[in-house]
C-alpha positions in Angstrom: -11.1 -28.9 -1.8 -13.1 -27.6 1.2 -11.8 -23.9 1.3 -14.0 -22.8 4.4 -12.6 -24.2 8.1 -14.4 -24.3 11.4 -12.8 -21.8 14.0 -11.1 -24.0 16.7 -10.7 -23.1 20.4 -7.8 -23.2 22.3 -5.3 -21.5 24.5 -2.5 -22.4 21.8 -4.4 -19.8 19.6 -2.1 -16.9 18.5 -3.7 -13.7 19.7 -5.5 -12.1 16.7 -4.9 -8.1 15.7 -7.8 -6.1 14.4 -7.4 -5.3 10.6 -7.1 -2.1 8.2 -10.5 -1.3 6.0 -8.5 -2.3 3.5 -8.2 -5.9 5.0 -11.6 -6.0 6.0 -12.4 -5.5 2.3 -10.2 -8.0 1.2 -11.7 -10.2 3.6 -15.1 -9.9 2.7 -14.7 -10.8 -0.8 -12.9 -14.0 -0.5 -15.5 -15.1 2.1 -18.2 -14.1 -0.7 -16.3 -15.4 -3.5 -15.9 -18.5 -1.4 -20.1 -18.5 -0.7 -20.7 -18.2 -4.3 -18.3 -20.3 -6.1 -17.4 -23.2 -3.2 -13.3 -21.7 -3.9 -11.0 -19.2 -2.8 -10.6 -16.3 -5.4 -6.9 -15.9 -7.0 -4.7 -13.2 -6.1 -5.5 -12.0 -9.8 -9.7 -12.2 -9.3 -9.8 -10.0 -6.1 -7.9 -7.1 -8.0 -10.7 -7.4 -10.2 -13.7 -7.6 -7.8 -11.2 -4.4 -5.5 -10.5 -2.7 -8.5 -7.3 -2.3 -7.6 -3.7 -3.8 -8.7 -2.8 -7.1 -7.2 0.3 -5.5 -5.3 -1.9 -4.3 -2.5 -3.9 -7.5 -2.8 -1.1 -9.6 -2.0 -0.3 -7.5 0.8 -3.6 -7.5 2.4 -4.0 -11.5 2.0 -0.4 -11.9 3.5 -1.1 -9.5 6.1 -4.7 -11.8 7.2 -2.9 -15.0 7.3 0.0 -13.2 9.5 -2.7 -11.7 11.9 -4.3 -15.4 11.7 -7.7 -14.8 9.8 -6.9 -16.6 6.8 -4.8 -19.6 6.2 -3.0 -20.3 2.8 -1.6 -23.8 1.3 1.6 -23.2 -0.6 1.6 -23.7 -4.2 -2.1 -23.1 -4.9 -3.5 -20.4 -6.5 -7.2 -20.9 -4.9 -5.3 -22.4 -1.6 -7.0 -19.1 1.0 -9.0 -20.8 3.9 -11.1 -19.0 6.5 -10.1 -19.8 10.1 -11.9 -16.9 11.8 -14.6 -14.2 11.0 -13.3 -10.5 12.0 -15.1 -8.0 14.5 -17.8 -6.2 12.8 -16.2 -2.8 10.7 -16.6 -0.2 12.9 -17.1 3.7 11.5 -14.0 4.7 10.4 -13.0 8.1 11.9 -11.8 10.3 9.2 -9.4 13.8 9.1 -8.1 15.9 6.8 -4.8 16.9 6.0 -3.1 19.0 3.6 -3.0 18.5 0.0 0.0 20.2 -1.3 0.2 18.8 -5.1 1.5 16.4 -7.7 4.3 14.1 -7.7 5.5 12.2 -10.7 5.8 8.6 -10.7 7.8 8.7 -13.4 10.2 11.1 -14.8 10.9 14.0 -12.2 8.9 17.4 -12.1 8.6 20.4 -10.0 6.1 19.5 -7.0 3.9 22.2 -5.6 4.7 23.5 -2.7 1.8 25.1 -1.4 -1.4 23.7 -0.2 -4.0 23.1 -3.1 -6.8 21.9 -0.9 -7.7 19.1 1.5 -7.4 15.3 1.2 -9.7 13.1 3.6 -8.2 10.4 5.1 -8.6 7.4 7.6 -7.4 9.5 11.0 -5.7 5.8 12.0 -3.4 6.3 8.5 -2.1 9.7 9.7 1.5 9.0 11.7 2.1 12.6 13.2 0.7 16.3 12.5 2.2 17.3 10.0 1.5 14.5 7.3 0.6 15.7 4.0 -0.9 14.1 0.6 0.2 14.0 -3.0 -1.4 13.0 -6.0 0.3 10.4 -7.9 0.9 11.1 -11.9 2.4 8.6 -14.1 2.3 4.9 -13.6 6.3 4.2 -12.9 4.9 2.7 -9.5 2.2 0.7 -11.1 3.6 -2.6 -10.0 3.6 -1.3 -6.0 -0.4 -0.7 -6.3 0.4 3.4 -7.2 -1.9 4.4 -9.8 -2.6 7.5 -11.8 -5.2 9.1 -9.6 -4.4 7.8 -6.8 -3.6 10.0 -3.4 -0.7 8.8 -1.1 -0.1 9.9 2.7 3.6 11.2 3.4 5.0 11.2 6.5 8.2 14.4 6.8 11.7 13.0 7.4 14.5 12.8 5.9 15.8 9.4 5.7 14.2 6.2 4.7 15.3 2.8 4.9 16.4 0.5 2.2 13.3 -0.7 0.1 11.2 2.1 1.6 9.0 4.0 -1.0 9.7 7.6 -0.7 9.3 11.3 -2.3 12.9 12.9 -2.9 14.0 16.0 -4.6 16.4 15.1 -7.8 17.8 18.6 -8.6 15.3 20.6 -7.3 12.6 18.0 -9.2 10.1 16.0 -7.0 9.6 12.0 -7.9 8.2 8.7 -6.2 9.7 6.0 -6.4 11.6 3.1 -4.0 14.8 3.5 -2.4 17.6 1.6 -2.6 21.0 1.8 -1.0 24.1 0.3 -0.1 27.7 1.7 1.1 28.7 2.3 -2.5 25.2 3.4 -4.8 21.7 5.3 -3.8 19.1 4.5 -6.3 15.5 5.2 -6.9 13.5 2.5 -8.4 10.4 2.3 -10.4 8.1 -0.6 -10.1 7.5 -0.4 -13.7 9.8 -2.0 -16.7 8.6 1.0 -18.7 11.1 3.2 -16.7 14.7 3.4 -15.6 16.0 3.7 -12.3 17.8 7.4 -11.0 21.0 6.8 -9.6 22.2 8.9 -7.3 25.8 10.2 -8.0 28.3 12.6 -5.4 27.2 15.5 -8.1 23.5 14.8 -7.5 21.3 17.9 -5.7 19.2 14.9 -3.7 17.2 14.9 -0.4 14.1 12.7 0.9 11.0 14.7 1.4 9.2 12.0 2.8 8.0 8.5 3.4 5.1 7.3 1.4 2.9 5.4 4.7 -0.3 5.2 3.2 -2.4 5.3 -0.7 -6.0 5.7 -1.3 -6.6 1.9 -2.5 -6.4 1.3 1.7 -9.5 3.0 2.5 -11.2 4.4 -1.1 
């Protein structure tokens, strides 16, 4: 199965949108994986070649057929085709912002709040001034691509949307996790079987702190 396509021309093309590092990453070592083995990689291979989890993977792949890089056949594992080669990576322009701690992906603890240090981050990443970065601990939100280590953007405001991934305050205790909610039930979901969902009752002390936009496995 020929898993490399010649780029077409035409004014039927959809109009292309430049890519994350992350992407570009992603890109690069199906294309190489492609070179070396005449087959796309599986979802499960480039977390292995990225290091990284295959939630983000996914993501990334999904994201370069979307923006019209990569095409995929349904119901094959090694199914990825190039249809286009992205612009060259330019140098990525980097900031700092303010490390203020640890946050549990798992059960609840205190969160620091005061600034530790600085976290360095893609400046493109950073959705207003005053963004902050966390340190994940735990591995409740394994299956979203949050690792132990790893550093997460968060963006101040608080309300999310349903199926966002957030850091809220469960009686007075800081936690990551995704949020969930309906007219009748609130509830903050692991991405981990290991772990148990927090509901959120009437009697519950609980606010959003912020909205995760951003984790180190985009641009480390």
């Amino acid at each position: 199965m020929a898993t490399r396509k010649r780029p077409t021309r035409g004014r039927g093309r959809p109009r292309t949108e430049e890519i994350t590092e992350a992407q570009h990453r992603t890109f690069e070592a199906i294309r190489d994986y492609i070179d070396a083995h005449g087959e796309s990689p599986t979802i499960a291979e480039l977390g292995e070649i990225l290091g990284i989890t295959t939630a983000p993977v996914h993501d990334s792949v999904t994201q370069l057929v979307r923006k019209g890089y990569l095409e995929r056949e349904r119901y094959s594992r090694r199914g990825l085709k190039i249809v286009r080669e992205p612009a060259p990576r330019r140098s990525q322009s980097m900031v700092t912002i303010p490390l203020l701690g640890n946050v549990v992906a798992g059960t609840p603890t205190q969160v620091d709040d005061h600034v530790l240090g600085e976290a360095l981050v893609p400046a493109d990443m950073v959705d207003g001034d005053d963004c902050f970065a966390l340190k994940v601990q735990g591995e409740s939100m394994k299956g979203a691509g949050l690792a132990d280590g790893d550093t997460v953007i968060v963006r101040p405001q608080p309300l999310a949307r349903h199926g966002e991934v957030v850091v809220a305050l469960v009686d007075g205790e800081a936690t990551i996790k995704r949020l969930f909610w309906d007219e009748k039930s609130v509830e903050l979901s692991p991405e981990n079987r290991r772990f148990r969902p927090i509901r959120i009752t009437p009697e519950t002390d609980f606010r959003i702190v912020g909205k995760v936009i951003a984790q180190s496995s985009q641009w480390s």
